[in-house]
C-alpha positions as CSV (number, residue, x, y, z in Angstrom):
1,X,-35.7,28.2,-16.9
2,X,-38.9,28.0,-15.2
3,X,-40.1,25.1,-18.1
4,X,-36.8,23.5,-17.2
5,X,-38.0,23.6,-13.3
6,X,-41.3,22.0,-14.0
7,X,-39.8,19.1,-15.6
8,X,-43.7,17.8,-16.9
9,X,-43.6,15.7,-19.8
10,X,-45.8,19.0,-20.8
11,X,-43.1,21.0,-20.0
12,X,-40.5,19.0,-21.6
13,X,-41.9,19.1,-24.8
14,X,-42.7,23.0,-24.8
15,X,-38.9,23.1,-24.3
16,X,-38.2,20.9,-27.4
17,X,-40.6,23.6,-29.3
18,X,-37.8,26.6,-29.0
19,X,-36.1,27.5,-32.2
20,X,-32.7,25.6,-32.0
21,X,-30.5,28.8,-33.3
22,X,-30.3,32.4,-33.1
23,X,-29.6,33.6,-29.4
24,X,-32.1,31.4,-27.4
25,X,-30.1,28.5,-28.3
26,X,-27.2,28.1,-26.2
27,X,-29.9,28.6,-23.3
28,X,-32.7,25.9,-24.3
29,X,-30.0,23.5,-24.8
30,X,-29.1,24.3,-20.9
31,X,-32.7,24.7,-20.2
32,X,-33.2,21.4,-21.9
33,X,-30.5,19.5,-20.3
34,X,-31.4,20.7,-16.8
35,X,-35.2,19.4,-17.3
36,X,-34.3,16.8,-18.4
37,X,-31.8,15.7,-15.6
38,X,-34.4,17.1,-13.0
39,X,-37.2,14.7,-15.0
40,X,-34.7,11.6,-14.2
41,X,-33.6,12.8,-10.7
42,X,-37.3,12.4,-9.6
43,X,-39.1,8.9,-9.6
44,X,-39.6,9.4,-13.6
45,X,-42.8,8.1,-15.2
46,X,-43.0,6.3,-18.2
47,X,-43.9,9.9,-20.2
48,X,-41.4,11.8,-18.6
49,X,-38.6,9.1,-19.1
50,X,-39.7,9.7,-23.2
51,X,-39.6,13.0,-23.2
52,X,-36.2,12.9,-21.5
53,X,-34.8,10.5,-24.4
54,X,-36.0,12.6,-27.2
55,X,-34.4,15.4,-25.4
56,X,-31.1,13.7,-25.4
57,X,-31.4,12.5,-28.8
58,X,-32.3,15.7,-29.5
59,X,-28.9,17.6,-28.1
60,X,-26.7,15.0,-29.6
61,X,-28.1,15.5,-33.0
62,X,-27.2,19.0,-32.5
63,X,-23.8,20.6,-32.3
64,X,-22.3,21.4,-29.3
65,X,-19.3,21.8,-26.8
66,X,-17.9,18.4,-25.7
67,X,-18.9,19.2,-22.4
68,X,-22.5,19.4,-23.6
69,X,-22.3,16.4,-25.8
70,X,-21.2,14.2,-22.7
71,X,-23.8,16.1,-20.5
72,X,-26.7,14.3,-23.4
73,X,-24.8,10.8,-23.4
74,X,-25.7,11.2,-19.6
75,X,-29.0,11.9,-19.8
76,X,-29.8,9.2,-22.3
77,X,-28.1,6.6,-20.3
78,X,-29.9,7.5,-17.5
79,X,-33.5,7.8,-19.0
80,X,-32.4,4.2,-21.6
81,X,-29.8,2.6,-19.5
82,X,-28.0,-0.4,-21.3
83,X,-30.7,0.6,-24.6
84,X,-28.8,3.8,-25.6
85,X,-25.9,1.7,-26.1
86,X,-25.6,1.8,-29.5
87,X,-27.2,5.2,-29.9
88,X,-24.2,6.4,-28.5
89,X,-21.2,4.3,-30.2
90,X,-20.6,7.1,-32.7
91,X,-19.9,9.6,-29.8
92,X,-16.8,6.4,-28.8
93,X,-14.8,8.4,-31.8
94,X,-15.1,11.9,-30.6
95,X,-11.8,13.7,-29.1
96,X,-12.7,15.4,-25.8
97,X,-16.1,13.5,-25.3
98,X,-15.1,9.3,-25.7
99,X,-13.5,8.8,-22.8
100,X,-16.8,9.8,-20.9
101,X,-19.1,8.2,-22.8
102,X,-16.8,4.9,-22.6
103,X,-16.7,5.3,-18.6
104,X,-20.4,6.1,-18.5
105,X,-21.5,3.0,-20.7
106,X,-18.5,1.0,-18.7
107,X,-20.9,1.7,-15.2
108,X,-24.0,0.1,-16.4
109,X,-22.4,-3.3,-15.6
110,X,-24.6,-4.8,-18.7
111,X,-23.0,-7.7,-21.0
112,X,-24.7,-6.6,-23.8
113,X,-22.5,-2.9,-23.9
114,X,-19.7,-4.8,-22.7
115,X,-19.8,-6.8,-25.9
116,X,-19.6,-3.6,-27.7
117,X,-16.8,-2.1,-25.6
118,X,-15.3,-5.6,-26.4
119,X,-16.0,-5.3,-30.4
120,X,-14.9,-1.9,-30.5
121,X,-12.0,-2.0,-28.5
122,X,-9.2,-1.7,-30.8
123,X,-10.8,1.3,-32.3
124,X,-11.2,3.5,-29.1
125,X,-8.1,5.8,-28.5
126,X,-5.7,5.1,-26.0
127,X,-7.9,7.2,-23.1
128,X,-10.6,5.9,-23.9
129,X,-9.9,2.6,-23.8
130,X,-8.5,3.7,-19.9
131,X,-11.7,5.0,-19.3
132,X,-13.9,1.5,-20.2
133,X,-11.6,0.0,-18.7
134,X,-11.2,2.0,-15.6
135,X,-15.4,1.9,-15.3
136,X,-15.3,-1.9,-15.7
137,X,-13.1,-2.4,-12.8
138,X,-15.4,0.1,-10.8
139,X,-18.1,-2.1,-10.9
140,X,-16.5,-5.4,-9.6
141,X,-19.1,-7.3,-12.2
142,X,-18.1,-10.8,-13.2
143,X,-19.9,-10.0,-16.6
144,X,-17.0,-7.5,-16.8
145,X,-14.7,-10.1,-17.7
146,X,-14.8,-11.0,-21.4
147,X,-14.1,-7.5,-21.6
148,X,-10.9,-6.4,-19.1
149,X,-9.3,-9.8,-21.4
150,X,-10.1,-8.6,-24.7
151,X,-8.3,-5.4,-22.8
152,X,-5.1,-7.0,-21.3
153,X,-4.0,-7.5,-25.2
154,X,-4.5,-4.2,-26.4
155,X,-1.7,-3.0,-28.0
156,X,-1.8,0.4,-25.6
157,X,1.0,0.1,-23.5
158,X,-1.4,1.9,-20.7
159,X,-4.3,-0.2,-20.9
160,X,-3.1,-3.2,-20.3
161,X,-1.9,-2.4,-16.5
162,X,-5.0,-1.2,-15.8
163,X,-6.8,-4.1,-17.4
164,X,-5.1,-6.2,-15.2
165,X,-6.0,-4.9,-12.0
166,X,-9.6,-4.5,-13.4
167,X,-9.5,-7.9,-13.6
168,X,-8.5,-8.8,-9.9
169,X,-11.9,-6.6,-9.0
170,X,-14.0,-8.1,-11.0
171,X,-12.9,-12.0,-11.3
172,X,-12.1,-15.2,-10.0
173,X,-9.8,-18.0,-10.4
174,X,-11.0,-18.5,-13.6
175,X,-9.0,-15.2,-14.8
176,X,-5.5,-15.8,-13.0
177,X,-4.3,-18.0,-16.0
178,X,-3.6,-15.0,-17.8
179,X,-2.7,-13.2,-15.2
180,X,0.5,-15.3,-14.8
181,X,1.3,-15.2,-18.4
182,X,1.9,-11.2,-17.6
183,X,4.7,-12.0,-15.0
184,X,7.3,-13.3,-16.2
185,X,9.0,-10.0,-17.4
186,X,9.5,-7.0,-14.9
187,X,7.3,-4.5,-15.8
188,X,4.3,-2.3,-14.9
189,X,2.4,-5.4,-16.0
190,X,3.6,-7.4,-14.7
191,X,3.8,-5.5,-11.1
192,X,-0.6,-5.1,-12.0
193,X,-0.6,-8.4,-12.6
194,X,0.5,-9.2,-9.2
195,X,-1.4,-7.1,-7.3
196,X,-4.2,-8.2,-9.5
197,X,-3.6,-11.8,-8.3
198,X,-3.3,-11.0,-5.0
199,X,-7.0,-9.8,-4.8
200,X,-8.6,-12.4,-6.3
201,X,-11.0,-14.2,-3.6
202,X,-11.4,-17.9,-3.0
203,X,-9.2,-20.6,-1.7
204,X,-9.0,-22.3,-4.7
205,X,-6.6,-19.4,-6.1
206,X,-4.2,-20.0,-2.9
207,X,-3.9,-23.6,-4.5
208,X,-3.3,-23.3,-8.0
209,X,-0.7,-20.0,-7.3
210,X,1.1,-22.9,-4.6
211,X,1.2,-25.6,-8.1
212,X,2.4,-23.1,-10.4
213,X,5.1,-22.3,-7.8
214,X,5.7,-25.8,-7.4
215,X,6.3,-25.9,-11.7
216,X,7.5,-22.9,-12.6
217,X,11.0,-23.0,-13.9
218,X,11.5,-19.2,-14.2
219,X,13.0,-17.2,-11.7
220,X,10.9,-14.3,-12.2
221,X,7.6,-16.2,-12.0
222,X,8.8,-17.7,-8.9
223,X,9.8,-14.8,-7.8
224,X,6.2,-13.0,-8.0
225,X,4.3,-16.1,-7.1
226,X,6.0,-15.8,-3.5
227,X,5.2,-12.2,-3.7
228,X,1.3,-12.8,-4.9
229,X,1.2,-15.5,-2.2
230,X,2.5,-13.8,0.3
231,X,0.5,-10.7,0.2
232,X,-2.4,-13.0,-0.1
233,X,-1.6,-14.1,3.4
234,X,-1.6,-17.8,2.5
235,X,0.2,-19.3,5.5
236,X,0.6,-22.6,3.6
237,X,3.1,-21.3,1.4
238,X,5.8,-20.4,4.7
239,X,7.1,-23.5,4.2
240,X,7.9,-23.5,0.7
241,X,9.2,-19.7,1.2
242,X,11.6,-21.0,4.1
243,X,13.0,-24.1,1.2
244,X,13.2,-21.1,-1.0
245,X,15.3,-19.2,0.9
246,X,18.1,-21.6,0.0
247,X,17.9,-20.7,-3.7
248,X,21.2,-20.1,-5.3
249,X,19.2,-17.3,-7.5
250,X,19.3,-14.1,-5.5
251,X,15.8,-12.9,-7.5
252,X,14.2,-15.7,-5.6
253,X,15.7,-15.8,-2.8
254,X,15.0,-11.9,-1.5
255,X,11.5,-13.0,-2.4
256,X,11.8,-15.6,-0.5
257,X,13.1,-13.8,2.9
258,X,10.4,-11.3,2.1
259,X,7.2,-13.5,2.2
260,X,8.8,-15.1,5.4
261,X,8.6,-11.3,7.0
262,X,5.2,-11.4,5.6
263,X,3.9,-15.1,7.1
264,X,5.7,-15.1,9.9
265,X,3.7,-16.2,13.1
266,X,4.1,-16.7,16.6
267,X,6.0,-19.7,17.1
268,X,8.2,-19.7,13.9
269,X,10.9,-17.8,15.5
270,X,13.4,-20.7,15.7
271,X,12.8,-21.1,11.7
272,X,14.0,-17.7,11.1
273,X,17.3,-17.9,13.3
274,X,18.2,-20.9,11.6
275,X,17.6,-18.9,8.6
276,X,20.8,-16.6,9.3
277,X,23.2,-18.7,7.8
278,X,21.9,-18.8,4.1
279,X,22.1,-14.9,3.7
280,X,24.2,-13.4,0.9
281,X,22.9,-10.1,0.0
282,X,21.8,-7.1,1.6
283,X,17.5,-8.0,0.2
284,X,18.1,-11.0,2.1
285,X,19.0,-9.7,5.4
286,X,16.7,-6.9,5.5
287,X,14.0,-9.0,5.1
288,X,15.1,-11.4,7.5
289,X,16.3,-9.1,10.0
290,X,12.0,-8.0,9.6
291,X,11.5,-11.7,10.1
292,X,13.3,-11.7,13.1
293,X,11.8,-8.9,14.6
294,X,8.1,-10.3,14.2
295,X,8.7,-13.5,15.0
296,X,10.6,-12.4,18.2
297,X,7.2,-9.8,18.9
298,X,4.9,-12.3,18.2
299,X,6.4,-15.0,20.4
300,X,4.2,-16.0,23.8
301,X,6.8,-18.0,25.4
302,X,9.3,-15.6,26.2
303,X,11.5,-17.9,28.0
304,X,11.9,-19.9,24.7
305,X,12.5,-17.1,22.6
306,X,15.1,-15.6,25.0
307,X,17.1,-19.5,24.4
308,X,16.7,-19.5,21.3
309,X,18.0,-15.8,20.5
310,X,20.8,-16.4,23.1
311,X,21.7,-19.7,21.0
312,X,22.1,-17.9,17.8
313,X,24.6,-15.0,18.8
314,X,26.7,-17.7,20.5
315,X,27.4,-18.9,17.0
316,X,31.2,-18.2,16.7
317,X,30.5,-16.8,13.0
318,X,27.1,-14.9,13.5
319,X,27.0,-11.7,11.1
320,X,23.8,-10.8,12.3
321,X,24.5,-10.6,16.1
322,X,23.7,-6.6,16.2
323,X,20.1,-7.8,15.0
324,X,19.8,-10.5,17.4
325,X,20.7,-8.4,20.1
326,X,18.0,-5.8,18.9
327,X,15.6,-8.9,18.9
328,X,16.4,-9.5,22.7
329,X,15.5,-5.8,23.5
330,X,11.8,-6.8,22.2
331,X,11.5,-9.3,24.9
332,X,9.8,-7.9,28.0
333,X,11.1,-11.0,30.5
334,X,13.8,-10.8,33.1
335,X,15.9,-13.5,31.0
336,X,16.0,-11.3,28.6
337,X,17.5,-8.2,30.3
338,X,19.8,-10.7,32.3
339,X,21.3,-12.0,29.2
340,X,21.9,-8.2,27.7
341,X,23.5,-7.2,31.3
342,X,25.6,-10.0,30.9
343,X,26.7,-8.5,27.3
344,X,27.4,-5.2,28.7
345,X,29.7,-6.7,31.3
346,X,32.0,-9.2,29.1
347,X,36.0,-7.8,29.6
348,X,36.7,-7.3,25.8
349,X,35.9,-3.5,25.0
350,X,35.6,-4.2,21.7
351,X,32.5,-6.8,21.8
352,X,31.0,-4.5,24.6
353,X,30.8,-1.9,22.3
354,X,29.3,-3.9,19.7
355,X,26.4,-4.3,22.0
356,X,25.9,-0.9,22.5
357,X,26.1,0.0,19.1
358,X,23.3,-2.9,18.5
359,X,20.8,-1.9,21.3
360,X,21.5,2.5,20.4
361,X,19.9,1.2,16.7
362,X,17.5,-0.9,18.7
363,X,15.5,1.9,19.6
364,X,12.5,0.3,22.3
365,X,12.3,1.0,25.8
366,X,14.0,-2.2,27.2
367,X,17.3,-0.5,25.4
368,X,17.0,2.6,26.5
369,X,16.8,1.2,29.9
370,X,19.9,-0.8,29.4
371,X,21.8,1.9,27.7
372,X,20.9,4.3,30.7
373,X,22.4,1.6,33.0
374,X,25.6,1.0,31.3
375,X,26.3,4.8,30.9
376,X,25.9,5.2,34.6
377,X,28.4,2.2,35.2
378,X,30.7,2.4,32.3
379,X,34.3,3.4,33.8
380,X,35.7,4.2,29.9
381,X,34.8,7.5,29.5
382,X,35.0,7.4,25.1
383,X,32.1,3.9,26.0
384,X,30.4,6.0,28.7
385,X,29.9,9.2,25.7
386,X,29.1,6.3,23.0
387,X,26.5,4.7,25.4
388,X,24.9,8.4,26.6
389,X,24.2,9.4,22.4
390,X,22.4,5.9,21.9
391,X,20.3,6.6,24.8
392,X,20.0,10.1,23.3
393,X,19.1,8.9,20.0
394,X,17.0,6.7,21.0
395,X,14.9,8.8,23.9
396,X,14.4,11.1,20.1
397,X,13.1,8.4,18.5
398,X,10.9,6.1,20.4
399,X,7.2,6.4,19.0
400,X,4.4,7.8,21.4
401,X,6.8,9.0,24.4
402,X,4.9,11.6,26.5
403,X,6.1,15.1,26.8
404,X,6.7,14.3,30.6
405,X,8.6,11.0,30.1
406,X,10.8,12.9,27.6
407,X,12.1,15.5,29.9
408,X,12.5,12.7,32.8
409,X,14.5,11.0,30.1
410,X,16.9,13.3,29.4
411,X,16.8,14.9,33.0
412,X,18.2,11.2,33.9
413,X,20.8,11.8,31.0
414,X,22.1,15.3,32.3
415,X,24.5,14.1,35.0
416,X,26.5,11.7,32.5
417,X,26.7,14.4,30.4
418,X,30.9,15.6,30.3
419,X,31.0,17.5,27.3
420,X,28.9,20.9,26.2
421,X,28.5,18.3,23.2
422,X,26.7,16.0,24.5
423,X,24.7,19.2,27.7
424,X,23.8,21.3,24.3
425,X,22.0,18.2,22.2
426,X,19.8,17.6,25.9
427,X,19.1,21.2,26.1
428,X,18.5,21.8,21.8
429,X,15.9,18.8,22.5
430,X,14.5,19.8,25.5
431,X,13.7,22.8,24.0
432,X,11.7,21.1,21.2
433,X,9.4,20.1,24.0
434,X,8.1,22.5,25.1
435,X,5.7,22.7,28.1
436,X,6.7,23.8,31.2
437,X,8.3,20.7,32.5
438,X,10.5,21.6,29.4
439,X,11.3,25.3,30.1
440,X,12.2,24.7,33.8
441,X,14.8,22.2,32.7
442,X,16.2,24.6,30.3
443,X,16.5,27.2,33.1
444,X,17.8,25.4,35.6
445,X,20.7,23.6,33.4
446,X,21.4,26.2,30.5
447,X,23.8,28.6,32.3
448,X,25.9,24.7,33.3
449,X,27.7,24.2,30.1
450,X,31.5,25.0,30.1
451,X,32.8,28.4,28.6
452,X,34.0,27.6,25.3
């Protein structure tokens, strides 16, 4: 131990001196490890870098533990670099230490051992051909390339997921070619290969993903393409998602509504209402109800989005009006409030209670405001206890409300509470407070609810 602390080339080689069995073994092959790692640790000279190979040599012509095996592959790596390459191949066919030594040699970034990975490859075992592959991808090294393709054919099932999102870390347009070969079939491939795509840097990838979309003929390329453009934010491809969205195939078009929710900007929001009337299944309208929500957030001309939102639920055959009306509720503008008072105050009790159905799932402040209106002016007293639980539900649910705010909330709700129903949730969540805003509310009102 105190050899191994020295770490002198001096030092190093009195190490290599101790017999190499009986019962000093086991510790001058720790001892030598450990000097040697301390040797490399340092700024190593030209003698102690040596002594350190011959060390390492040394250990992995002995037996040992895979753990000390792996331990020696180390050491030489770090004392050779790139020149214990092929020192080391043998090791690439041992149980419990190849993976290692393949994930080791993988981090050096060097074409030559990347050759040799590349040679070797359909010799490795399944984890370690994970392991190169996963070190490749680590290093985000162009030279990292022959290699991650030479992977994506592997006959492992495993490998050639992760070779293709190695291959979006470490390449260019040059490698999306066979990328998009990988898509056509769902599949965990195919789902790399997209991600893999959607990393890959430069514009030029933008355009040739837009002319295979343009091409393709299959519905699941198309598909992912939209996908793999959308999540690459390419805003030139809205267009061609919105055409999309008229697809008779429903694989394209949900893909289609989806990278509209992803592109959307401020100013497309009379796009996406227009939109309404080519939705068939339930993909489609989630996405574009998401659409419509951005678009409507993003919009700087609320007047203009308050017309154009107003225009679409006075289509006679809307489906979609309990989203548009959740749209309006985004809009912080007088129009908008005016033209969700006037919904609340139409004679037929049927469409009344559509709209406050539409703003309780709404959930933002400009509904909670109108649904604590209307409950306060509703004469029907089943609409009055349907209005107070959407304002209930949504006073629950609105993201960073203030402890304060809450219990003015529901104080505000306690008068238009009828029914111990309806006095029991206020006081159950005013409990859940806590705080002594809380606890006074809960004392003053508690002993108010109706014997049973």
């Amino acid at each position: 131990e105190a050899l191994a602390a020295l770490a002198t080339p001096d030092a190093l080689r009195a190490l290599l001196k101790l017999p190499r069995n009986g019962d000093i073994a086991p510790a001058r092959r720790a001892a030598l490890a450990a000097a040697a790692d301390r040797a490399l640790r340092l700024t190593p000279t030209a003698a102690q870098r040596h002594a350190a190979t011959r060390i390492a040599k040394t250990l992995l012509d002995e037996p040992g533990s895979p753990t000390e095996r792996v331990t020696a592959a180390r050491l030489l790596i770090a004392a050779r670099g790139a020149e214990a390459a092929k020192t080391l191949l043998p090791l690439l066919a041992e149980p419990g230490v190849a993976a290692d030594v393949a994930r080791a040699l993988a981090l050096l970034a060097d074409d030559r051992v990347f050759t040799l990975l590349k040679e070797r490859l359909t010799t490795l075992a399944p984890a370690a051909q994970l392991a190169a592959v996963a070190g490749a991808g680590e290093t985000r090294s162009p030279v990292a390339v022959p290699f991650l393709l030479r992977a994506l054919t592997s006959a492992d099932v495993s490998t050639r997921p992760a070779a293709a999102l190695a291959l979006g870390r470490c390449g260019d347009t040059s490698v999306a070619e066979p990328l998009l070969a990988n898509l056509a079939t769902p599949s965990p491939l195919a789902d790399a290969a997209r991600e893999a795509l959607s990393r890959l840097p430069a514009a030029t990838t933008d355009n040739l993903l837009r002319d295979r979309l343009a091409s393709a003929s299959n519905s699941e390329i198309r598909a992912a393409l939209l996908r793999v453009l959308a999540a690459r934010q390419d805003r030139a491809t809205f267009p061609l998602a919105v055409a999309a969205c008229a697809a008779p195939e429903a694989t394209i078009r949900a893909a289609a509504f989806e990278t509209v929710a992803t592109l959307v900007r401020a100013g497309d929001l009379a796009t996406v209402t227009l939109l309404e009337p080519r939705l068939q299944k339930s993909a489609d309208r989630r996405e574009w109800r998401r659409a419509l929500f951005a678009a409507t957030s993003l919009e700087t001309d609320p007047t203009a989005a308050v017309r154009q939102l107003t225009a679409a639920l006075a289509a006679p055959d809307s489906a979609e009006r309990p989203a548009l009306i959740g749209a309006l509720t985004l809009i912080p503008h007088p129009g908008a409030e005016a033209a969700l008072r006037s919904m609340l105050d139409i004679p037929d009790n049927e469409k009344r209670r559509e709209v406050v159905r539409a703003l309780s799932t709404a959930r933002t402040e400009g509904a909670l405001t109108l649904l604590l209106a209307h409950a306060r002016r509703s004469m029907d007293s089943d609409e009055r206890i349907l209005t107070l639980r959407g304002y209930l539900d949504t006073l629950a649910n609105l993201p960073l409300v203030s402890r304060k705010r809450q219990v003015a909330g529901y104080r505000d709700a306690w008068p238009l509470a009828q029914r111990n129903e309806e006095k029991r949730a206020i006081l159950d969540a005013v409990r859940n407070i806590k705080g002594s805003e809380a606890d006074a509310f809960v004392k003053i009102h508690e002993n108010e609810l109706a014997a049973p």
